[in-house]
Every structure is written in C-alpha cells, then in structure tokens.
C-alpha positions as CSV (number, residue, x, y, z in Angstrom):
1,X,-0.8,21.2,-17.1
2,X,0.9,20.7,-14.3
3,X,-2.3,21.6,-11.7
4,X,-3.2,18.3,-10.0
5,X,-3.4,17.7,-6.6
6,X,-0.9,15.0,-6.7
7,X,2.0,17.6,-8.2
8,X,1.5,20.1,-5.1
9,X,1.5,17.4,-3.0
10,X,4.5,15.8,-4.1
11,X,6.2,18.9,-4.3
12,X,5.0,20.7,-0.7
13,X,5.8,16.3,0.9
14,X,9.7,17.1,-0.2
15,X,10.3,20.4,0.6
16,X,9.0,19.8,3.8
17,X,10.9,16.6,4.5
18,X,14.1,18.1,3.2
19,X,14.1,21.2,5.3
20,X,13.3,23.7,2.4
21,X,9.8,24.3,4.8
22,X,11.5,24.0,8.3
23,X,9.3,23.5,11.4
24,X,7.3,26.3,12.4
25,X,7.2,28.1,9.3
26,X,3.8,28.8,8.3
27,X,1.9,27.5,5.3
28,X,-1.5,28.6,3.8
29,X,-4.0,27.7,0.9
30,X,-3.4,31.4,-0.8
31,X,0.3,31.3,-0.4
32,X,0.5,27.4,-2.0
33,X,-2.2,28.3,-4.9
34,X,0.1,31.8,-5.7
35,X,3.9,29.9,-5.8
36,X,2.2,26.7,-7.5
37,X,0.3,28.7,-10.2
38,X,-2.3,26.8,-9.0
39,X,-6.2,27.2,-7.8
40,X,-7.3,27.1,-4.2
41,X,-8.5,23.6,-4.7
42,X,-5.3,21.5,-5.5
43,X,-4.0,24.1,-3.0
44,X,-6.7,22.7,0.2
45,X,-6.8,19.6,-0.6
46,X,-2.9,18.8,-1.3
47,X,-2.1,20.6,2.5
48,X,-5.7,18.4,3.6
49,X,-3.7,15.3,3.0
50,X,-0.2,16.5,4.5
51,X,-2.3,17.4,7.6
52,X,-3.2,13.7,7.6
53,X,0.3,12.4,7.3
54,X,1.2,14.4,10.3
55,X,3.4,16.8,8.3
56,X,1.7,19.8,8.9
57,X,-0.8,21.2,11.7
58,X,-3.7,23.4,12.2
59,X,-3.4,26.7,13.8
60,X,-5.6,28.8,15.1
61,X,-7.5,30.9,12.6
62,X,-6.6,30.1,8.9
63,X,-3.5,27.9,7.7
64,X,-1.1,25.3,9.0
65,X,2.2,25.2,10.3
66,X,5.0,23.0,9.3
67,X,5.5,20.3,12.2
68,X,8.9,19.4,13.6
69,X,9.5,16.2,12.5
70,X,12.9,13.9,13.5
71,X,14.6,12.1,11.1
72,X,14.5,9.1,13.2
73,X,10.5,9.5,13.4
74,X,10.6,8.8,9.9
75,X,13.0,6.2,9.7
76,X,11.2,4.1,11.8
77,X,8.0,4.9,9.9
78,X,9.5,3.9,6.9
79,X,11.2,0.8,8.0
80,X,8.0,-0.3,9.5
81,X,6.7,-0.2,6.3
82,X,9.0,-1.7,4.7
83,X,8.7,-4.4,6.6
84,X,5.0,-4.8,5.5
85,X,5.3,-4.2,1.8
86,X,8.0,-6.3,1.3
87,X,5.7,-9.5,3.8
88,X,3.1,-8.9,1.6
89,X,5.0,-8.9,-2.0
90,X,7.0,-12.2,-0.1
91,X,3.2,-13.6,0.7
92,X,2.0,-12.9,-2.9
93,X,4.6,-14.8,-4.2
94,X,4.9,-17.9,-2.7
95,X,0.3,-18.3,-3.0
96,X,0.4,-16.8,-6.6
97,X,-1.2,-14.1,-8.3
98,X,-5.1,-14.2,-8.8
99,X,-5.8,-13.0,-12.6
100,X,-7.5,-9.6,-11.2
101,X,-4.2,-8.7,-9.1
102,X,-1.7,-9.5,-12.5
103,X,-4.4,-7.6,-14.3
104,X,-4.1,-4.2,-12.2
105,X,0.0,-4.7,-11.3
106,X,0.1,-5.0,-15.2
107,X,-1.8,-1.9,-15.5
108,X,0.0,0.1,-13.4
109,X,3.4,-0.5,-14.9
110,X,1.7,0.2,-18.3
111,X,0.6,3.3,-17.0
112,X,3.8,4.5,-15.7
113,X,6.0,3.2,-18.7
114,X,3.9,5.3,-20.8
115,X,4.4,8.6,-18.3
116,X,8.0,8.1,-18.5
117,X,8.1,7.9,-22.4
118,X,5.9,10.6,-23.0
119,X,7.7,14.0,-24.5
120,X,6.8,17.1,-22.0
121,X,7.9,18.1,-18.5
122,X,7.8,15.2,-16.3
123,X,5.5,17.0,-13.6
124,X,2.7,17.8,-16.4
125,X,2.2,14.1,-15.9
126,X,3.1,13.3,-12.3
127,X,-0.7,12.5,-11.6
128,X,-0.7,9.7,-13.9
129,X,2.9,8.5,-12.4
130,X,1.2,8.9,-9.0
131,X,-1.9,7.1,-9.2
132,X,0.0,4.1,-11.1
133,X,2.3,3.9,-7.8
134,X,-0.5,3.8,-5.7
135,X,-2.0,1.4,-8.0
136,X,0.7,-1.0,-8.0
137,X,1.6,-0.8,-4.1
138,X,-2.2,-1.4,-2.8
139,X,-2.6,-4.0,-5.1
140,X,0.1,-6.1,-3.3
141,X,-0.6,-5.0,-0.2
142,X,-4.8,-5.6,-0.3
143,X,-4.3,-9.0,-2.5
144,X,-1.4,-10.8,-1.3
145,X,-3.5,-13.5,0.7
146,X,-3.1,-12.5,4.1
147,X,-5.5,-10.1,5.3
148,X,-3.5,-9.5,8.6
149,X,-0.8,-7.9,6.4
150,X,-3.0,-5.3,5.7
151,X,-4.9,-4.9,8.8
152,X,-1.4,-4.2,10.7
153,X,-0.5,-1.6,7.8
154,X,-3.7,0.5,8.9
155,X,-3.0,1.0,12.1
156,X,0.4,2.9,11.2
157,X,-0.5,4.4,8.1
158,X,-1.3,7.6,9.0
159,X,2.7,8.1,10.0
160,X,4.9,10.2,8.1
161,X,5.5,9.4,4.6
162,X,4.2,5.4,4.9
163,X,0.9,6.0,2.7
164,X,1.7,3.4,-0.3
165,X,3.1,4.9,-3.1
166,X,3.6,8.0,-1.6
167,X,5.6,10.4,-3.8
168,X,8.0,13.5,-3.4
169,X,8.7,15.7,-6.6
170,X,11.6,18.5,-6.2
171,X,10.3,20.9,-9.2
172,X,13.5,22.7,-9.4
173,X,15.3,19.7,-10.6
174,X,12.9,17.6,-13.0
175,X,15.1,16.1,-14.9
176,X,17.0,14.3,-11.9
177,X,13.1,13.5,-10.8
178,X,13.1,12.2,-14.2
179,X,15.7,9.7,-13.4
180,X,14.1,9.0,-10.1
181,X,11.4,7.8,-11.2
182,X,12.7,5.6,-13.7
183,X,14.5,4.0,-11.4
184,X,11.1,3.2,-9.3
185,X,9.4,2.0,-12.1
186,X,12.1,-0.3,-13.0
187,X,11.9,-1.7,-9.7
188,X,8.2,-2.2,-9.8
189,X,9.0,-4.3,-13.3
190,X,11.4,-6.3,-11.4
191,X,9.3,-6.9,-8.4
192,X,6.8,-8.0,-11.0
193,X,9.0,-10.4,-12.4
194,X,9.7,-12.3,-9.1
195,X,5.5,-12.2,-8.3
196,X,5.2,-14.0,-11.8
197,X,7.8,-16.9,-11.1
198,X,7.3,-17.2,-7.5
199,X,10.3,-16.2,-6.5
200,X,9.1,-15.2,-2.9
201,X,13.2,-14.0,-1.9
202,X,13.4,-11.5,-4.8
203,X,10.0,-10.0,-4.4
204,X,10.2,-9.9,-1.0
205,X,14.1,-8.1,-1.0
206,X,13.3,-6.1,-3.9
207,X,9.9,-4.4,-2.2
208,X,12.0,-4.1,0.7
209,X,14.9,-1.6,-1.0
210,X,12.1,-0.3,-2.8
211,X,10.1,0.9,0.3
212,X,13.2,2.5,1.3
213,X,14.0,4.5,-1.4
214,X,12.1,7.7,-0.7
215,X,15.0,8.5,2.3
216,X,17.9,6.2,0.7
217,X,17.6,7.5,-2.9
218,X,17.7,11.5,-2.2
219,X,21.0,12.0,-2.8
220,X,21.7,9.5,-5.1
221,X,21.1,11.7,-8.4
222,X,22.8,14.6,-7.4
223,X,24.8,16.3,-10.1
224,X,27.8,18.8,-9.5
225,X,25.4,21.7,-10.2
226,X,23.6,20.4,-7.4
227,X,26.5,20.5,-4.7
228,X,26.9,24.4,-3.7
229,X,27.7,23.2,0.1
230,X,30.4,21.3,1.9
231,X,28.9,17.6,3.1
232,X,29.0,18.6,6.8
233,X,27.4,22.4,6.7
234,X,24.7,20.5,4.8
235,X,24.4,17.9,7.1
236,X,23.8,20.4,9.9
237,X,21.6,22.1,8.3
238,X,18.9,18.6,7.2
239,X,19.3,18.3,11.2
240,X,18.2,21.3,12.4
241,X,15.4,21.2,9.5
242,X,14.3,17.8,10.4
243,X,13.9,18.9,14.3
244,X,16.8,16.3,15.4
C-alpha cells in the first residue's frame, strides 16, 4: 500500500515546490493523514522532515505553514550540490571503487530496476525507489576518498531540496512519474558505468545533469493532457507560487 513516509513526502516536497501548496497556506498532520488516506504517523513524520528542509514552518499552536520560497533559493541550493555530487562521483573515479562501495551502488540499482519492473502502481513502491536513491547517492558521496567532499556537503544540506536522493512524486500523474524515474535510474546505471572504468569526465558530467534533474526534468514529460494553460499564464503563476 501506498502508506510510507517516503510517498507523502515525495508527494507534499512537489506540491509544495511547484506552487500547488503556495506560501502561507497552512498545513497540518490531520489534514495530510485525511487527503493521503494515510495514518498520523507517515502524516508527522513526512511534514517533520519538510520542516527540516526549510519547506515548511511552525506556527504557533498546532501545524505548519508553507514557507515562501524563491526559485532562485533553490537553484542555488541545487547547483551547489551539484557541484558536490558530481566532485565526489569525479573523485570516486579517478581512486577506484573499494569492493564494499561497488557492493551497495550495485545494490541500489538492483533495487530500483526491480521497482520499476514490478506490475502495480508505481507509488505502492516508491519507498523502495526512495531508499535505493538514497542508497546510491550517499554511497558516492561518504566513499569517494575525500572526506572534505562530504564535510562541505553537511554544512548545506539542510537547504531546500539538496538532501541526496531527495525525491518528488506528483500522484495525479503516475504514469509520467513512471517515466521519470526511469529516466533517473538509467542515469544511475550510467554513472555506474563510468565509476567502473574510471572514467572520471563521464561520472563526474553525468552526476552533475543528474543533480539537476529534480528542477530541469519537470516539464520534460508533459503530455498534451497535461497543458490546460498558455506558457506565460503558467509562468506567472510558478512565480507568484515560488515567492519570486
């Protein structure tokens, strides 16, 4: 069933970044657990962890509010990032994998091969997708040979959206996510690849456009069911939304 924590969390992280949740609307446990189908826990803990990321805040009392977030904050956040991820796979590949670090990379790409091949609706197993992401992008990160990497990437992770392997999930369009996901997975295959043959350039460029593609890869999978507004009223709109 599509209960985990990692599903409302994917799914409250993109309606919130795409405007669906605009700043300043309010957001509680009950409300999530009721339009999730969901218990209180997946509900607290899933609006826990967007209060960490700086999507959400506190108010006074019970629930959170949605935070006004720019565009540009997150841009930044994410190229920042990107920058790591893709030092680290670049690092990895020019000192080599140790066997423990091809062991888990491996493992994670089995994992999400298998989740993408299973029959059923692709958010009944978006845990498993989720923790093989995390899987694979920590790996790199923690065991690429240069602890400074690392170090560096603490001190902004608690930005919005730059927790590795951080996921969105639009639920009223699964079979797009679907696609989306493929499309990561292939990329951690291919990132793979270049670790294996020490190809420190493709690793490094391929991490890069793959740290990227939570912003770059929104619109990419849109469908003509999907357009009901002219580009530029729906431009205005993601500004406003985003607080820019």
């Amino acid at each position: 069933m599509a209960t985990s924590v990692e599903h409302v969390l994917a799914v409250l992280r993109r309606q919130i970044l795409s405007g669906d949740r605009p700043p300043g609307e309010k957001i509680s446990e009950a409300a999530v657990a009721v339009e999730m189908g969901v218990s209180r826990t997946p509900a607290r803990t899933a609006l826990a962890a967007l209060e960490a990321e700086g999507l959400i805040e506190k108010r006074q009392g019970r629930g959170f509010t949605i935070r006004s977030i720019s565009v540009g904050d997150v841009e930044k956040s994410i190229a920042v990032r990107a920058a790591l991820e893709a030092l680290a796979a670049g690092t990895m590949a020019r000192s080599g994998m140790g066997s423990d670090v091809e062991a888990d990379l491996r493992r994670s790409i089995q994992m999400s091969e298998e989740m993408l091949a299973a029959d059923g609706p692709v958010a009944s197993h978006l845990e498993i997708y989720q923790e093989a992401n995390v899987l694979f992008h920590e790996t790199i990160m923690n065991g690429c040979g240069n602890d400074l990497i690392a170090h560096t990437f603490e001190r902004i992770a608690m930005l919005p959206l730059t927790s590795l392997g951080s996921l969105m999930f639009k639920a009223t369009n699964p079979r797009r996510e679907r696609m989306r996901l493929t499309v990561g997975h292939s990329q951690h295959v291919i990132i793979f690849d270049a670790l294996l043959k020490r190809d420190a350039a493709r690793a490094e460029a391929m991490m890069r456009e793959h740290s990227h593609a939570a912003l770059n890869y929104s619109d990419l999978f849109v469908t003509t069911s999907d357009i009901a507004e002219p580009e530029p009223v729906a431009k205005a709109k993601a500004k406003v939304a985003w607080g820019g």
